[in-house]
N, C-alpha and C positions, 0 to 999 in steps of 0.2 A: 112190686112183687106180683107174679105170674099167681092168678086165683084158678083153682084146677078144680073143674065140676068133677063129683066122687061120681063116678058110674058103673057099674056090673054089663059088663059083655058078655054074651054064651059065644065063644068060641068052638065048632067041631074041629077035628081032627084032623082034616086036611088043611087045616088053616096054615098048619107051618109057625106058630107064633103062640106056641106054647113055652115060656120062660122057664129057666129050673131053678127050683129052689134056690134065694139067695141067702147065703149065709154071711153075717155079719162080720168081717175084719176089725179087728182090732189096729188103727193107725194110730196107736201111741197117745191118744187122747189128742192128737191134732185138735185144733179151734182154729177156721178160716174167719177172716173179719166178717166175710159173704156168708152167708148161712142158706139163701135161696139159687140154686144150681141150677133148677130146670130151665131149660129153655121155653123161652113163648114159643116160638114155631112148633116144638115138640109138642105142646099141649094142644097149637093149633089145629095139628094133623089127625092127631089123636083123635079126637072132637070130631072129626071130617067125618060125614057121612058114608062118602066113601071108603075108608082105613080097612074098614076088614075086606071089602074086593079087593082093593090095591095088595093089600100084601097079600091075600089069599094065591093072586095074580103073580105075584113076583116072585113067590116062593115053587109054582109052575115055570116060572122063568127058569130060575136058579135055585135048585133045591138046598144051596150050601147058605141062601141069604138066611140073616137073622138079625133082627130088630133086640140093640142092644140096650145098657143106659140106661137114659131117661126114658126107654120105651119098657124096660122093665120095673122100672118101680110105676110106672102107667099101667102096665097091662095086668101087674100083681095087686095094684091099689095100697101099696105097699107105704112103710113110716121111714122110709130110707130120706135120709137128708144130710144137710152140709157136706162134711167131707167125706162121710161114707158116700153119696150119690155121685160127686167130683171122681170117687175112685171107682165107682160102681164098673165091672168089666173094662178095665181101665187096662190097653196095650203098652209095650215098653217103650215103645216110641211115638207112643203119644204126649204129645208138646205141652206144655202147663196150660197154652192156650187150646189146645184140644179137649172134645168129648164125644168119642163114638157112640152113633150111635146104630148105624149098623154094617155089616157083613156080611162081604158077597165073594165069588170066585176069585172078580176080579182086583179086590181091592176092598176100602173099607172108607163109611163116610163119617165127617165130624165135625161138630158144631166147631166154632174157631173166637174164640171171645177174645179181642184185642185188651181187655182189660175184665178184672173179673167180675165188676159190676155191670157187664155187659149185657144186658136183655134179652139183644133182636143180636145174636152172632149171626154172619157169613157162615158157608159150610164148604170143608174143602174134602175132594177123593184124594187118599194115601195110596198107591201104590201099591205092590210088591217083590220091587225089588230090593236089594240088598240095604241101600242107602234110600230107603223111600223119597219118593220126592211126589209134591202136595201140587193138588191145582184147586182153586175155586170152582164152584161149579154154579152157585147160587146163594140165595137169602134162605127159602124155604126149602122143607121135606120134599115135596113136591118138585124142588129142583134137581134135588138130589137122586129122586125116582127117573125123572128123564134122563138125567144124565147116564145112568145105569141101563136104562132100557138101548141106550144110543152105543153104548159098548158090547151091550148081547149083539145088537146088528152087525156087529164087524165078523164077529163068530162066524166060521163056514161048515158047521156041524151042528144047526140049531133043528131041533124037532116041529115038527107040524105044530105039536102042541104048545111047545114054546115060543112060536112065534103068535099064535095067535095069542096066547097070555100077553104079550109085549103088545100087539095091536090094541087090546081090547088096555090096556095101560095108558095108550096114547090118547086114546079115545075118550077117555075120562078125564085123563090131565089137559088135552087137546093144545096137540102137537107144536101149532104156531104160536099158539099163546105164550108155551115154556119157552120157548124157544127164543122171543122179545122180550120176556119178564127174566132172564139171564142174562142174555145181551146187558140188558139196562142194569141188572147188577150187579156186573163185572165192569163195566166201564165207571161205574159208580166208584167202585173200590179202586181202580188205577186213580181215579181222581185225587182221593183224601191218603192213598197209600203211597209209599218209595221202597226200592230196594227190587231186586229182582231175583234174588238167591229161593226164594219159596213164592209160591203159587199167589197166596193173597195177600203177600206184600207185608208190609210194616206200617202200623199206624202210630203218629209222634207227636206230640207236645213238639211247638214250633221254639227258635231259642227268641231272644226279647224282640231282636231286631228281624221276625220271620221268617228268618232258616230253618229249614227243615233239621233236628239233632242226627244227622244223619250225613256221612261222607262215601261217594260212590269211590269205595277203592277196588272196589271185585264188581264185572261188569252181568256176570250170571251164574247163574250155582253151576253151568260149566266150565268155570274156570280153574285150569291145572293148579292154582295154589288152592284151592280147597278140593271141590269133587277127585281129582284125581290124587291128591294124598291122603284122602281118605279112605280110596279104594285100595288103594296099595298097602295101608294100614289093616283094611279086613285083611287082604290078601296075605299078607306075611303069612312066612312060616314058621319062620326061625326069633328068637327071642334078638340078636341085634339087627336083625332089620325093622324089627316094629321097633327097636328106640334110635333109628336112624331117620324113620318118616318122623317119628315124632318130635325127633328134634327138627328136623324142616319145618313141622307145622310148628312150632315156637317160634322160629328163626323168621320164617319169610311172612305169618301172618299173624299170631295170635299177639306178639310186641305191637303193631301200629294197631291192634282196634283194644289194648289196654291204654294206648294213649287216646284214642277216641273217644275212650269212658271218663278218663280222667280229665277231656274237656269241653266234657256235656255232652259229648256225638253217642249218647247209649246206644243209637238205632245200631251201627256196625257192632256191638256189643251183642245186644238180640240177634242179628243178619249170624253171625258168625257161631254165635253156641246152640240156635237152633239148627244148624247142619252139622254142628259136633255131637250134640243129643242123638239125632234122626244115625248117625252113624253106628252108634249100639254099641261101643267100644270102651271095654272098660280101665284100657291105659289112658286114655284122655279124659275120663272122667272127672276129677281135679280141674284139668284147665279148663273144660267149656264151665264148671262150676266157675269159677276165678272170672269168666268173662261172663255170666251171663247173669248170675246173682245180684254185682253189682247195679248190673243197668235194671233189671227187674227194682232192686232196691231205691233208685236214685229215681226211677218213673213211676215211685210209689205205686208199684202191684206185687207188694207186700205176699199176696195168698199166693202168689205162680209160685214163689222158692219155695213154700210149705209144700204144693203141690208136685215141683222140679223133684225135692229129695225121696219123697215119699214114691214117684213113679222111678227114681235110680234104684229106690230099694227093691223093685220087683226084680232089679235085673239077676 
């Protein structure tokens, strides 16, 4: 369990990193087997000496960034825990294995716990487009930071003062550093990972004879049997064309990865219902449940379904 030294910050007002009031949801009296949410990194950052220039700096960057989550029951010193903190600021399309923790113009970042007793998560950027699509960025907050600062540089409308915020960012994280300490944790994760449909991949219990439970039948989340009938699914207009996609997507994919499940290959089970989740769509709702429940059940991570239905109920 992560030990979080209690401390009192004076935060002014240009900080950007004033939290509002959290009010407490009622989630049905949910009980996760996990009771401890926070992330170590989160506490790590926290802790940093540096945390209030960084974000005082990043909020100069991008006045829309805001440190969510676990940076708010941090920055409140707050009794938020279990499942209220799993839900804390919790997006619709955030995966059972996500937890933002914060937002910016471009997109938004999030711890990624391959299982829920996972400690030291990876952290992936979400997107915003329609069908979000995730990439790794790193281990630590800090990676998270550079990666961010490396997407304001693409911007052709950045202010004098926002670039020096970004400089004086680099400066402190110092630039080559992030830069090999991400290298090394993304090849780290293609190592122990399979699948190519999302950013940080799929991590799996090997079968006896050390296969990976996992069968590459979809070769990248651009492949026309998923990404493209999924768009066409938002896209619809009309009430039989969205149950004409949706019969395609039973017909050509969602049959061979119910046989997958049913013989022990869960990984296409995950691969497939976390880009039916990320779709946002509430006709398919039912099926990515049907395929994703099971393999979540069968790779005993039990708290993802409590958390799967509780984040469908925002929708």
């Amino acid at each position: 369990m992560v030990k979080q030294k209690t401390r009192k910050r004076k935060y002014d007002g240009k900080e950007n990193i004033e939290a509002t009031p959290y009010k407490r949801i009622n989630h049905g009296h949910v009980e996760l087997e996990q009771k401890d949410w926070m992330p170590a990194a989160a506490v790590e950052f926290f802790n940093n000496k540096h945390f209030p220039k960084l974000v005082k700096e990043m909020a100069v960057v991008d006045q829309n960034m805001k440190l969510v989550g676990p940076f708010r029951k941090l920055m409140e010193n707050s009794d938020v825990t279990g499942t209220d903190l799993i839900m804390l600021d919790r997006e619709k399309t955030d995966l059972p294995e996500m937890q933002t923790f914060m937002l910016t113009t471009f997109g938004r970042y999030a711890f990624w716990r391959d299982t829920p007793s996972e400690k030291n998560p990876v952290i992936v950027f979400v997107d915003l487009k329609t069908i979000p699509e995730l990439s790794m960025v790193g281990n630590t907050v800090e990676h998270a930071i550079h990666h961010f600062c490396g997407l304001f540089a693409k911007c052709q409308d950045n202010g004098k003062e926002a670039k020096a915020a970004a400089s004086n960012i680099l400066e402190i994280l110092g630039d080559a550093k992030m830069k090999k300490e991400t290298t090394r944790a993304i090849k780290k994760r293609q190592s122990i990972s399979v699948g190519g449909l999302l950013g940080p991949g799929i991590y799996l219990e090997q079968h006896s004879n050390g296969s990976p439970r996992y069968r590459r039948l979809l070769h990248s989340r651009h492949d026309p049997h998923i990404e493209n009938l999924l768009r066409c699914l938002t896209n619809a207009k009309v009430k039989s064309d969205e149950q004409a996609v949706i019969k395609l997507i039973n017909e050509e994919i969602v049959g061979h990865v119910i046989i997958c499940n049913d013989e022990g290959d869960f990984g296409n089970g995950l691969e497939l219902g976390h880009v039916m989740f990320l779709a946002n769509h509430k006709a398919i709702e039912d099926d990515l449940k049907m395929i994703l429940i099971p393999a979540y059940k069968f790779l005993k991570r039990s708290d993802f379904i409590e958390i799967l239905n509780l984040t469908l109920a925002l929708r």
